[in-house]
N, C-alpha and C positions, 0 to 999 in steps of 0.2 A: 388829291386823288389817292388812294387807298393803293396797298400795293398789289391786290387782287386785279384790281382795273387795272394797276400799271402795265400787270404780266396780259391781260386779256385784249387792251390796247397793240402791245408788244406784238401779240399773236396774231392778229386780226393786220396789221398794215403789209401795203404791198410790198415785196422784195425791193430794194434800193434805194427804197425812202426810208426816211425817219423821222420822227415827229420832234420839235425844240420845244421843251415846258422851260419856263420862269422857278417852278419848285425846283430844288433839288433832289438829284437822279436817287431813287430809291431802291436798294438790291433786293431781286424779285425773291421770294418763295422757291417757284420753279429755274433753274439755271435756263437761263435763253441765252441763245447765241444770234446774232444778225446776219444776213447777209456780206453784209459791210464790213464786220468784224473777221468774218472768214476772208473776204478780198486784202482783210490787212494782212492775212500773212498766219492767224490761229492754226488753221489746217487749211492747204491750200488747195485749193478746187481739184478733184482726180476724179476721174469713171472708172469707177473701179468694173463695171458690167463693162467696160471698153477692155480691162486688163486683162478681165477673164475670158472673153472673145479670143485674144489677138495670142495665148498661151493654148487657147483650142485647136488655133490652128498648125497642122503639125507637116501639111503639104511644102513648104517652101521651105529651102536650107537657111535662104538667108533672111530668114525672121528670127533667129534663133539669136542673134546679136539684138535686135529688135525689144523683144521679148525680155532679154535680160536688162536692157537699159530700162525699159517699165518698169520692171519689179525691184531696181536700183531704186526708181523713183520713187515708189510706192513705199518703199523702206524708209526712206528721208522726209515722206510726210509723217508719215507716224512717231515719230523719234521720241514726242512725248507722251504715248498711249494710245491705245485703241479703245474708240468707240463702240460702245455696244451694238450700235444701231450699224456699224459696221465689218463687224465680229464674223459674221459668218460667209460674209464676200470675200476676208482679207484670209480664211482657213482653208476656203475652196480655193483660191488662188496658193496656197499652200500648197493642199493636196494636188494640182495641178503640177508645179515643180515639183513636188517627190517622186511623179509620175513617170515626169524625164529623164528621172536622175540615170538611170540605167543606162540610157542611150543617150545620153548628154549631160556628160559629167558634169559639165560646166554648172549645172544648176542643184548644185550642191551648194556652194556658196549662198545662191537666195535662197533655196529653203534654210539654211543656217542662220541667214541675216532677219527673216521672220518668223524663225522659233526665238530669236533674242528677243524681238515685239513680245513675244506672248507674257514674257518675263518684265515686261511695265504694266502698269495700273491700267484697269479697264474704266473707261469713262462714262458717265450717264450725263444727257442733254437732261432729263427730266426724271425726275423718285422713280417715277413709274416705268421707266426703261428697264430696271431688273425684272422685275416682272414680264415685260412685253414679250425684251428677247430672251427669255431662260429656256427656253426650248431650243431658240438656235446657241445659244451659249454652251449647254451641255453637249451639243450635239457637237458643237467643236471643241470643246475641251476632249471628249471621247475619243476624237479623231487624232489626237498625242500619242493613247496607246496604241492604235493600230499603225501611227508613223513606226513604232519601235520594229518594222519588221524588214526595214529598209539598211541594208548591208553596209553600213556606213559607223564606223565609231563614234567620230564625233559630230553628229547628228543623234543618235542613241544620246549620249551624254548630254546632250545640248538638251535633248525632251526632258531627259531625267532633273536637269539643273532647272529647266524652266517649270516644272512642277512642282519641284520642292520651295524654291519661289513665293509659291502659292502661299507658304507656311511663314513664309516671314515679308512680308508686304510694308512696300518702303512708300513713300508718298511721292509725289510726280514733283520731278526735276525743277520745273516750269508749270507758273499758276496758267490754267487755260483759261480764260474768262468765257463764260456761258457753259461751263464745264465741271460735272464735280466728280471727284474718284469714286467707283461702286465700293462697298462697305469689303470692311479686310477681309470677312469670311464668304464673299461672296464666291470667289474661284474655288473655295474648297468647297461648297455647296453643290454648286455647277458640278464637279467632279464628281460627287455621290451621285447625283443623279443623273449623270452622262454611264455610270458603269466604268470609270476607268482603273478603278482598282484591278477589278477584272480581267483584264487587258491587258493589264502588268504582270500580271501574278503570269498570266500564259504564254509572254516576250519570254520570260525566265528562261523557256526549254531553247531558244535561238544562240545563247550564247552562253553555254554554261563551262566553257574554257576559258573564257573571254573573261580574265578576273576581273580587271577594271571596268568594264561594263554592267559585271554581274553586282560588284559592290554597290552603283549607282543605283542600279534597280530596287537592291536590299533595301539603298537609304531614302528610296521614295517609297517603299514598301513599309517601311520603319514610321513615315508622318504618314500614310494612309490609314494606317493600323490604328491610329489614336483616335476611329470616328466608328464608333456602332454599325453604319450603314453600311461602312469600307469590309469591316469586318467579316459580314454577311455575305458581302460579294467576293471578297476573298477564299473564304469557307466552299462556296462554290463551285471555285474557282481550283478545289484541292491544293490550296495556298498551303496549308498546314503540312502535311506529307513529301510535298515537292521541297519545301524548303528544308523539312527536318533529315531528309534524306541526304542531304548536300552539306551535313554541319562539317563533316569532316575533311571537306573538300581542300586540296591544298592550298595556303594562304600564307605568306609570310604576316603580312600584318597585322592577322587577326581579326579583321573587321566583320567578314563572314561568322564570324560564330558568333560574335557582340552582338551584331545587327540579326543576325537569325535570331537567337533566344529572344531579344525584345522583342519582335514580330511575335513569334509563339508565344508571351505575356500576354500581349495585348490581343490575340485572337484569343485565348484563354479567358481573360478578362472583359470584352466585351460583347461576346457571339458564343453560339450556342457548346458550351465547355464537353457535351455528351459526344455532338459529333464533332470537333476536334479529336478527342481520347480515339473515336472512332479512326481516323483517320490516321493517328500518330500508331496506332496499336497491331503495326505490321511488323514484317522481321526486320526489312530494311532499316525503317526508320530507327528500332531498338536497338539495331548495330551500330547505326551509324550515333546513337549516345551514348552505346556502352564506350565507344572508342574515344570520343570525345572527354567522357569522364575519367574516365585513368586515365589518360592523358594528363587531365587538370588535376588529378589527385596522386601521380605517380612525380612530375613536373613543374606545376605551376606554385610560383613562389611569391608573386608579386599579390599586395594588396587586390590587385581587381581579376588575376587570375583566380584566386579564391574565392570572389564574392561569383565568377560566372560557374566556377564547378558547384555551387552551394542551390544557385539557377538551376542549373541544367539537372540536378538533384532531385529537386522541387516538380520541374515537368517529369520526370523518370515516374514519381512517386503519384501523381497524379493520373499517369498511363497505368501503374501498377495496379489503380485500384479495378481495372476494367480484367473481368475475370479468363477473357479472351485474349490478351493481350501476350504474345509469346516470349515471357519473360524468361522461364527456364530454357527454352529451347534456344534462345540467344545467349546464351552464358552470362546474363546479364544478373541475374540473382546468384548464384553463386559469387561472382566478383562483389556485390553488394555486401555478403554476407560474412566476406574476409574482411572485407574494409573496415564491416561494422565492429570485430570482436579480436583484431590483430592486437593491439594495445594490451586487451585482457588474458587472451590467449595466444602463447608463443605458437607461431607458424612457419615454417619454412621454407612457404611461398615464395618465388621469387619476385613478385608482385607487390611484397609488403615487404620484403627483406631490405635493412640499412634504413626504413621509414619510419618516422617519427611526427606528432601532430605537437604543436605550440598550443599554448593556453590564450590565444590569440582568439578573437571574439568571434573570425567566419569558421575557425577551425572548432570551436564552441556547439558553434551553428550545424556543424557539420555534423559534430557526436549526433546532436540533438534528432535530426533530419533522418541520420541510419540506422537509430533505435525507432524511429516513428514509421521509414518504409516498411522495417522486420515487421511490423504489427501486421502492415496491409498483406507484405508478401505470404505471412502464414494463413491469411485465408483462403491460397491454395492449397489444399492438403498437398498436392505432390512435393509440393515446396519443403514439406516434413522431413525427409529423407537427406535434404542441402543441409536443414537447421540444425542436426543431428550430428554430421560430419564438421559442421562450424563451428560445434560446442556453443550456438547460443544460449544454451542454458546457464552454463557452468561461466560463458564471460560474464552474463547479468549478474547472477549470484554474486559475485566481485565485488559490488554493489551492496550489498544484503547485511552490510556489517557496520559496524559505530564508524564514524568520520573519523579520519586518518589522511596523513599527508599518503597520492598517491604515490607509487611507483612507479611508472610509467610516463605519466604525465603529471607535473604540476599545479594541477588544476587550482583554482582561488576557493575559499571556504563554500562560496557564495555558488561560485561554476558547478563544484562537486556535489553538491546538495541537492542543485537542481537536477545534474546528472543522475544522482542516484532514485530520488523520488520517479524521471524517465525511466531506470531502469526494471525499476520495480513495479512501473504501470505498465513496460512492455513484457517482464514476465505473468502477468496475470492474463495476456494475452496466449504467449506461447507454450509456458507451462503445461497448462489443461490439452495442448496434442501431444506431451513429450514427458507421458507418466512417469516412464521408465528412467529419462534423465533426471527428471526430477529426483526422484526418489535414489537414484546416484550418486548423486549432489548433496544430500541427509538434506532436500529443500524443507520440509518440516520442521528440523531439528536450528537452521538457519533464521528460519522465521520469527520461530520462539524465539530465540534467543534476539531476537532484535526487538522485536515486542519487548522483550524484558525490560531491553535497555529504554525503547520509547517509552515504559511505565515508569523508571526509576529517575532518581532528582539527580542525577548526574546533568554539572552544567554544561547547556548547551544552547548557545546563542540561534538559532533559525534564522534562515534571512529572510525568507516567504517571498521573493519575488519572481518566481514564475509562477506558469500557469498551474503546475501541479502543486504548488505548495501553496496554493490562497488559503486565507485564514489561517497560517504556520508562523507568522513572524515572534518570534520569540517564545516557543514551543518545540515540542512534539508532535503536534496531532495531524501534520501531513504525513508524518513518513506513519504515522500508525493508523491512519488514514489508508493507504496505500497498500500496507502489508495487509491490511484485515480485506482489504477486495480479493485481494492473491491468496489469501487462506478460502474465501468463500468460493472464489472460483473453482479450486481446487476440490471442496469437499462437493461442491453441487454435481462432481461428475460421479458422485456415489460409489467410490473405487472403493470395495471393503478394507484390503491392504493398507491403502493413503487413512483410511480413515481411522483404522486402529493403530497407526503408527503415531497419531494423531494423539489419539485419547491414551496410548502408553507414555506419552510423555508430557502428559498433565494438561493438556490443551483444552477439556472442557472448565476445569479450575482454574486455569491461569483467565479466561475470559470473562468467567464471572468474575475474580478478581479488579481483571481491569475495568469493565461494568463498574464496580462498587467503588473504584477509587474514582471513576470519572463523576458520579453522586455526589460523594461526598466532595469534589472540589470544582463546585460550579462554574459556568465559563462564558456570562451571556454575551459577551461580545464574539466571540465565534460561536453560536449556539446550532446554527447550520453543518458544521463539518462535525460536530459536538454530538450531534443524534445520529447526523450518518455513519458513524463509528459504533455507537449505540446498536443503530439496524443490523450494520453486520457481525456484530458477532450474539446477535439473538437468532439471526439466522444462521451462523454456522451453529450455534449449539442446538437449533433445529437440526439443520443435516444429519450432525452427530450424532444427535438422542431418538432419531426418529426410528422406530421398530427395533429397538435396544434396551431393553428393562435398567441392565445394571449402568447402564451411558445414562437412565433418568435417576437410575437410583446414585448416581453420582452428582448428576444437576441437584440432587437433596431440596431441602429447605429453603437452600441460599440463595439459589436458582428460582425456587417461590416468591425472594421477597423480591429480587430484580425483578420479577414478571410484574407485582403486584404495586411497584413503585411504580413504575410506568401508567399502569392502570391507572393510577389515581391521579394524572395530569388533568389539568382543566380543561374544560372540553371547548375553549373560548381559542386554545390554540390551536386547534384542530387546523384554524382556516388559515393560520399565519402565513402559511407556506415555505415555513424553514424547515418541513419535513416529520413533525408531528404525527401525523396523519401515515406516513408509512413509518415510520416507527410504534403506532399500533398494528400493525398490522404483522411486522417482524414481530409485535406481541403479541398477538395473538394465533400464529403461526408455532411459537415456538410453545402456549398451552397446551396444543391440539400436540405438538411432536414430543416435548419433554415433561410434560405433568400428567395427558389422560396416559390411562394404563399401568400407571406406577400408583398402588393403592396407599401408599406414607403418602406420598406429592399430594393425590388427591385430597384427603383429608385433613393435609395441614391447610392446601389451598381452599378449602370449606373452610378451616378452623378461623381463618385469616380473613374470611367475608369475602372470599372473590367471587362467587357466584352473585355477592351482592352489586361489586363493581363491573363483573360484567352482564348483570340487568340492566343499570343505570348506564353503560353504552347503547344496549340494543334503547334503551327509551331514549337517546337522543334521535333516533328515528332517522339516521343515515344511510341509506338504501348501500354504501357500498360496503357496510360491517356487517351488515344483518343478518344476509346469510352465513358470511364464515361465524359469526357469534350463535348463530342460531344451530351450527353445525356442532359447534364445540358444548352446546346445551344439550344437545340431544344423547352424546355421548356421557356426559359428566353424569347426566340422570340416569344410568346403569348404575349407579352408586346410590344405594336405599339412602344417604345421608343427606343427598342432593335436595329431593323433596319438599322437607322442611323447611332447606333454606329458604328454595324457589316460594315458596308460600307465604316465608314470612317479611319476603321482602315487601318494602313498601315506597311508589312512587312519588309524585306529586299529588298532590289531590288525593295522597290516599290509594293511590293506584296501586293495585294490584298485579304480581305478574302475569296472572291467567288474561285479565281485563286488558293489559297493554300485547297480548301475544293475539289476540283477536282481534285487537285493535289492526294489530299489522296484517291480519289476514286479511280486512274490510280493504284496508289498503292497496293490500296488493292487487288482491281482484278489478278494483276500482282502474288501478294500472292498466289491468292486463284484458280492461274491457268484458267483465263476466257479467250476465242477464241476471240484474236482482231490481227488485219494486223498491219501494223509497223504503219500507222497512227492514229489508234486508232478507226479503224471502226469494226464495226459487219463483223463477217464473218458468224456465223451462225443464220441465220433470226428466226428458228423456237426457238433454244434454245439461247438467245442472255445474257441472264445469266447464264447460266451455269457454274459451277464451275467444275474444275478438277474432286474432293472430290463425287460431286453429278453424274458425269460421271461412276463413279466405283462403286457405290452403285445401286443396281436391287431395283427396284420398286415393294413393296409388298401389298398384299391386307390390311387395317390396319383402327381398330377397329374409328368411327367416334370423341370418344374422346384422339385420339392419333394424334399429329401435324406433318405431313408428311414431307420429305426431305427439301421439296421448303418453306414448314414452317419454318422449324429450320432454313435453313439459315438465315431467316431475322434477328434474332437474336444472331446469331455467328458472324458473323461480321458488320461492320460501314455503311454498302451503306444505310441501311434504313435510319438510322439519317439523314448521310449528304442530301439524298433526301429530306426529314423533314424539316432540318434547308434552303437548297435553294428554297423549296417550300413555305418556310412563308417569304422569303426573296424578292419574287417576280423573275421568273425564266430569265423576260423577260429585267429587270432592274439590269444588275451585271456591276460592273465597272470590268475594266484593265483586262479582257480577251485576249488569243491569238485566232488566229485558232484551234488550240489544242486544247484547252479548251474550245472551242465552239461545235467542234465537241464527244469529252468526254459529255459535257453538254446535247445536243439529246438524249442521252441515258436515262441520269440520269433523266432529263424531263419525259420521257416514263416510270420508273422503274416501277412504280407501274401496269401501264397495262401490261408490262413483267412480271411481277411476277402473276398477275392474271391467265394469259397465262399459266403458269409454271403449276399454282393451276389444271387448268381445264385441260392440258394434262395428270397429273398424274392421274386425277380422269378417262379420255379415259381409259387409261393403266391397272388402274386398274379393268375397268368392262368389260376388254377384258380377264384378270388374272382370274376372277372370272364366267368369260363365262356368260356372261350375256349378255343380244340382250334390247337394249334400243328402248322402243318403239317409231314410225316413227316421231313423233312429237321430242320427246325428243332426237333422234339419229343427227333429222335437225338443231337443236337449238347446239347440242356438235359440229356437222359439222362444222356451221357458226359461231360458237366463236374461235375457231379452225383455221379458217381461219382468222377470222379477226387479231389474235393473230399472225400470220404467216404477213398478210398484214401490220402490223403496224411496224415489225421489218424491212421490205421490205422499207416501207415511211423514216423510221431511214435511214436505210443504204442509199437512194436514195439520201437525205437530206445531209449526210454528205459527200454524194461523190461531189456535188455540191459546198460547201463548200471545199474541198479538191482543185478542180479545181480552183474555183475562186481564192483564196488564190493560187494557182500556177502561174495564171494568172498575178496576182496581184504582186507576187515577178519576176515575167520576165520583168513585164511596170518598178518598182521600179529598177530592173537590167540596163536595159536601159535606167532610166534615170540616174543611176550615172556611164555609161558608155560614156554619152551623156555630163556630166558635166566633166568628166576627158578628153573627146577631147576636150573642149574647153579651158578647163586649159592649154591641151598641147599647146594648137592653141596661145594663149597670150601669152605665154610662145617662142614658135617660132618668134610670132613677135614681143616679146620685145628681143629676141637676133640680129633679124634682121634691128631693130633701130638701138642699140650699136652697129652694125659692120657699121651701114652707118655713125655713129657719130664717129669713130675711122678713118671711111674712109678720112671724112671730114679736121679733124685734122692733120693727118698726111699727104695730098695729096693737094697742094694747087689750081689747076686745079678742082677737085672735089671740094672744099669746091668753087671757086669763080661758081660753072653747079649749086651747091646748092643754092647759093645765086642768081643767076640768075631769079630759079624754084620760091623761096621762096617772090621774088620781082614782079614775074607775077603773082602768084596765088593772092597776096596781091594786085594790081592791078584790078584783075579779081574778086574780093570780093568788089570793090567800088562801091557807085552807078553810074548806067552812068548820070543821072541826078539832079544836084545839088537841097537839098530842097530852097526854097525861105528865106532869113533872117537865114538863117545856119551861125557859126560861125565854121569856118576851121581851124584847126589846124593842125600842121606839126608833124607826127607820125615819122619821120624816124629819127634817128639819124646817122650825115652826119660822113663818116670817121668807121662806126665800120665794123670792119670785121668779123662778126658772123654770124652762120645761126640759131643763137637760138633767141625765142622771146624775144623782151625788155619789161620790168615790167614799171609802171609807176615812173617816177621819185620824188623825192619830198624831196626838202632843207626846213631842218627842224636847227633852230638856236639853238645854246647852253644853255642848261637853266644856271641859278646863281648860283655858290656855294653856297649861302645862301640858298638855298631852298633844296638842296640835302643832304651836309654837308658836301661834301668832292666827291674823284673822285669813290666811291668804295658804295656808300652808294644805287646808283640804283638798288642793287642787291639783290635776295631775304635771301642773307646770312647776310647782316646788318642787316637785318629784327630781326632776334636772335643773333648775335654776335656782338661786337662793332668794330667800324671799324680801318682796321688797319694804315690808315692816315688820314690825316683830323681834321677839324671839328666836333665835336659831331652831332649826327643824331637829326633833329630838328625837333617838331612835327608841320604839318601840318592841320591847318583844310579839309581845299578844293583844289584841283589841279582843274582848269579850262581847259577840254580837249579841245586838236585844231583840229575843223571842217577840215574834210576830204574836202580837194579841189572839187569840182564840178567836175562830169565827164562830160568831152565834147563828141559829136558824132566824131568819126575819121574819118577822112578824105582819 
């Protein structure tokens, strides 16, 4: 028998029987229990709908002795677990005694003795038992938290112990046979979705004097917390605010704030982080952490008091970044702002006074933590005013100088470095709102000088292991990494002051400097922080040079050949993505700010072929350089010198830059959805630019300082430029054009009267939108611009259809004649086959060969003069006896030169020339061979 059958035998027999097999007893799949097995004593027969009944009843005094020996009993059956399947009779029997608790103390005791059951394994007769009851299972597990409201300590305690429980699940005392334990995580399942997180978080408000009550609740609130579900329903539940309100609640042993900050981790970490902030981002709650944190940072000494104030730091900072959050009006920023800069800057605060930080790893942590709030808090401006009073400027600065043992604090090589690179990435933060302090500070003058030292070979070990110093180890290029953001920051805020104090103290030369020494000492293992250092100081010398003649005429030359080095990067790295790609752009950025307008830059930049290097960018055909490259072309060509270049450059195939700026118009159009026929003519006369884009958009009436549809486009994409650049290029003078590109060209020729066109129909459109009757003068004048606008795209299309045809015409003559040259190819070709078959004929057929020689000796005949000249000398052309019909050559017996003159018989050849020869005579040097005159040609006879 199979053990399927066993279990379905098992199933199917009457109560009290049992079947004897000869096989040996098989252990089923499903857990079955007998009758018989329950009569030995497993769980012993109880009605429990009898228990619930006879606790109903509340009429007789002395049932109450009754009642309690029941639920005695009821207690002593269960001793090794509760059954699912009995789960929600033995909860309601619960709830029943919590009922009475009130008026019959007495039954305090059973509800205590069956919340202890709830704390054994829950049993399943069969798999699918969890399943059956998980509906009454939640529903009783739920009803734990609403026990918590019942005035009793240790019943409180007793829920809270039997919940936590849940979390560490032991295995039953005693094996139940027909019995298996439901799986460990089944109670905490039940619990998500009974809602009893929920429930807890709201007992909170019951006893919040009540320390010992209130820890227990934290510490089931603590393993609730660890379940995404839990968390949600805690969120709800305003778990986050009610708790953080209470951190500072009095507590000798600290557990309340251990166990609250975990809770706030874990709702942080696993439920929605926006509205938590939401809920912590009150006054209360920021009171009750500012208190908590000086506290831990005024006091707390021990190993784990540090790592909770480093905690409590981390959630401060996290509330900080919510811009609602009332951080100054708590005093809670100001106290931050001491704490962060007491060490650098002496203060007299009584708060920091006699205080001192270890180089101790949370104290580490801690610098790190209140240079990284400063960042977030200064994205209040009002916060300006605190930062000012705190001299955050002037502690950062502190920082700003060559490594040195601190003063202050001890820091390790390794701590300090890190610190400093922090420091220098939250001044590039605070700096740019605190011009004034800066520039107090000679922050400028700091800079440079630190730069100096990051250029110079002074040895310095890096350790490069934080997050600011990646790719620093055994270098400089973090801290000048670092500085160069905090000079760029600074200049982007375009302070005339900051920026000539700037360029007085050599800052556009010291950057090209550094530029040219990072060149020349290549770095590909860090080639990421390598360019990014590169980008920004191309753009601060943008900053600096931009609308400044003598700031470009200080970029000089030198400043040319960094631009032009760049340039000539291979265009394969573009895609690497170590930053290539915006490091042209910082190049090309800084063309447009420190080369045009400066007439030397210009023309050294011509002298040097960068007009030709940035053709060969726009021809890689990357739609995000195009226009800024096409921007900077259009300006450079104000320069008569430009021109030439633009002309003479040449691409692939021979390309031309006029052919590849057309090229990219075809393109664009093609993009932006504009009506042309397969050859690239106008289809639509009146709207001949038209975009897709501008098709879909309704024409609205719109205010005179507002730039209309046909405005904006000129600006959203390249056709304006490239019109621009082939307009100063002279339209009518392009090399290496096709037909194509001639007929594209008509257009682009005309743009600007299309677009006017464009201008003057919307303005129709619109004064027909706004019902307006233009009067007869001004109606005549929108008519005939209207037309004309309509008549010019008509000349377009007429122009290119002309064009089209000719060019067809033109490829049918070009057809024909190399259809003209392959018949005659064939045709030579014919009659050189039909030579060789008369020369085969010949040869082989002696009759034909003597009809040829017949033909060949008349014709030769027939070619003489009939009249002899006078004093002619005649000679005999024929030779007597040959039987050929081919022509004879002239003859001519030429004598043997001397071995002496050649050197052997091998030496005539041009491989004696270089090899010695392999008989003979050595090869002997000649001055002169005297050539022998070509015999006289006589007239033939």
């Amino acid at each position: 028998m199979s053990t399927a059958q066993a279990v379905a035998t098992a199933e199917t027999q009457e109560p009290g029987s049992r079947k004897k097999s000869n096989t040996p007893r098989q252990i089923p799949v499903v857990g079955v229990v007998t009758e018989n097995e329950e009569a030995q004593g497993v769980f012993k027969p109880m009605d429990l709908n009898h228990v619930i009944k006879l606790l109903e009843e509340t009429d007789k005094d002395d049932f109450e002795e009754k009642q309690l020996k029941c639920v005695k009993k009821l207690v002593q059956c269960f001793q090794n677990g509760l059954p699912l399947r009995d789960l929600a009779q033995i909860f309601k029997i619960l709830n029943l005694c919590a009922g009475k608790i009130e008026k019959q103390p007495r039954f305090i005791e059973s509800a205590y003795d069956i919340l202890k059951l709830c704390s054994l394994p829950f049993l399943k007769k069969k798999v699918s038992d969890e399943i059956t009851y998980a509906e009454d299972t939640a529903n009783s597990i739920a009803l734990l938290g609403d026990l918590m409201k019942i005035p009793n300590s240790e019943l409180r305690i007793q829920i809270c112990k039997c919940i936590v429980d849940f979390y560490h699940a032991e295995p039953p005392k005693k094996h139940i046979p027909g019995y298996q334990q439901a799986s460990s995580s089944y109670k905490i399942q039940m619990a998500e979705a009974g809602g009893l997180a929920k429930t807890m978080v709201q007992a909170m408000t019951l006893f919040e004097n009540q320390l010992v009550e209130k820890l227990w609740v934290l510490k089931v609130l603590q393993h609730l917390s660890t379940s995404e579900v839990n968390c949600t329903l805690m969120i709800k539940a305003q778990a986050a605010s009610e708790i953080c309100a209470h951190l500072n609640d009095p507590d000798p042993s600290g557990q309340v704030l251990f166990r609250s900050s975990e809770i706030l981790w874990n709702l942080l970490e696993k439920s929605s982080k926006e509205e938590i902030i939401q809920q912590l981002s009150n006054f209360e709650c920021l009171l009750a952490l500012k208190e908590v944190f000086k506290n831990l940072f005024m006091r707390g000494v021990s190993h784990y008091d540090r790592q909770l104030r480093n905690d409590i730091l981390v959630i401060t900072t996290i509330i900080a970044d919510n811009p609602g959050a009332p951080m100054i009006e708590c005093g809670f920023t100001k106290d931050l702002i001491l704490f962060a800069t007491f060490n650098e800057v002496k203060s007299q605060n009584p708060l920091v006074k006699g205080l001192k930080l270890s180089n101790s790893y949370e104290d580490f942590e801690l610098k790190k933590l209140l240079f990284n709030i400063i960042v977030i808090l200064c994205k209040d401006l009002p916060t300006t005013q605190l930062l000012i009073e705190g001299k955050v400027v002037l502690a950062l600065f502190t920082y700003v100088k060559k490594p040195e043992k601190h003063k202050a604090v001890e820091w390790s090589s390794a701590q300090y470095e890190e610190l400093q690179l922090h420091a220098i990435a939250t001044l590039s933060s605070v700096a740019p709102l605190l011009i004034e302090e800066y520039m107090l500070c000679q922050g400028n003058a700091r800079v440079l000088a630190f730069l100096e030292w990051c250029e110079s070979e002074d040895p310095f070990f890096s350790h490069g292991n934080s997050f600011h110093g990646t790719g620093g180890r055994g270098n400089k290029f973090a801290q000048m990494r670092y500085s160069l953001r905090l000079l760029r920051a600074m200049v982007y805020l375009e302070d005339e002051i900051l920026n000539t104090d700037l360029c007085e103290k050599g800052a556009i030369q010291q950057m090209i400097g550094i530029f040219k020494n990072i060149i020349s000492k290549p770095n590909e293992n860090e080639e990421a922080i390598v360019l990014e250092i590169q980008s920004d100081i191309l753009l601060i010398l943008s900053s600096l040079c931009e609308l400044h003649i003598q700031r470009k005429e200080i970029f000089g030359t030198e400043g040319v050949d960094i631009v032009l080095h760049v340039m000539k990067t291979d265009p394969k790295k573009l895609q690497s993505g170590l930053g290539h790609n915006v490091l042209l752009f910082s190049t090309l950025d800084s063309i447009w700010c420190c080369i045009l307008g400066c007439y030397p830059s210009e023309d050294y930049f011509l002298e040097k072929e960068g007009i030709f290097l940035l053709l060969d960018l726009l021809a890689l055909n990357q739609k995000k350089f195009c226009n800024l490259i096409l921007g900077i072309m259009v300006e450079f060509c104000d320069n008569p010198k430009t021109a030439a270049h633009v002309n003479a450059w040449r691409g692939k195939k021979n390309q031309t830059a006029a052919s590849l700026l057309i090229k990219l118009w075809r393109k664009e159009e093609k993009e932006l959805g504009v009506k042309r026929d397969k050859n690239g003519k106008i289809i639509d006369t009146k709207r001949p630019l038209f975009t897709s884009f501008q098709e879909e958009q309704t024409i609205m009436p719109l205010p005179a300082n507002c730039p209309s549809i046909a405005v904006l486009d000129v600006a959203e994409n390249i056709r304006a430029k490239i019109y621009a650049v082939l307009d100063k290029l002279d339209f009518e003078n392009l090399p290496g054009l096709s037909t194509e590109d001639f007929v594209t060209l008509c257009i682009i020729h005309r743009y600007l009267d299309f677009k006017i066109g464009e201008i003057w129909n919307e303005i129709c459109e619109e004064i027909k939108l706004e019902k307006l009757r233009p009067v007869t003068s001004d109606r005549k004048i929108l008519e005939t611009i209207t037309t004309a606008s309509e008549s010019i795209g008509k000349m377009v299309a007429s122009l290119q259809s002309e064009m089209i045809e000719s060019q067809a015409r033109q490829d049918v003559q070009d057809e024909q004649k190399v259809y003209a040259k392959i018949q005659a190819t064939h045709k030579q070709r014919e009659l050189a086959n039909k030579s060789w078959e008369n020369f085969v004929a010949r040869t082989s057929n002696a009759k034909t060969l003597k009809k040829a020689k017949r033909l060949q000796e008349k014709a030769i005949e027939s070619s003489r003069y009939s009249k002899r000249p006078q004093n002619a000398i005649l000679h005999q052309t024929d030779i007597k006896g040959l039987n050929t019909t081919v022509p004879s050559g002239p003859v001519v017996t030429v004598e043997s030169t001397p071995a002496r003159l050649i050197g052997g018989p091998l030496a005539d050849t041009d491989i004696a020339l270089r090899k010695l020869p392999i008989q003979g005579g050595a090869l002997q040097k000649v001055k002169a061979v005297k050539a022998v005159d070509e015999p006289r040609k006589s007239i033939p006879t």
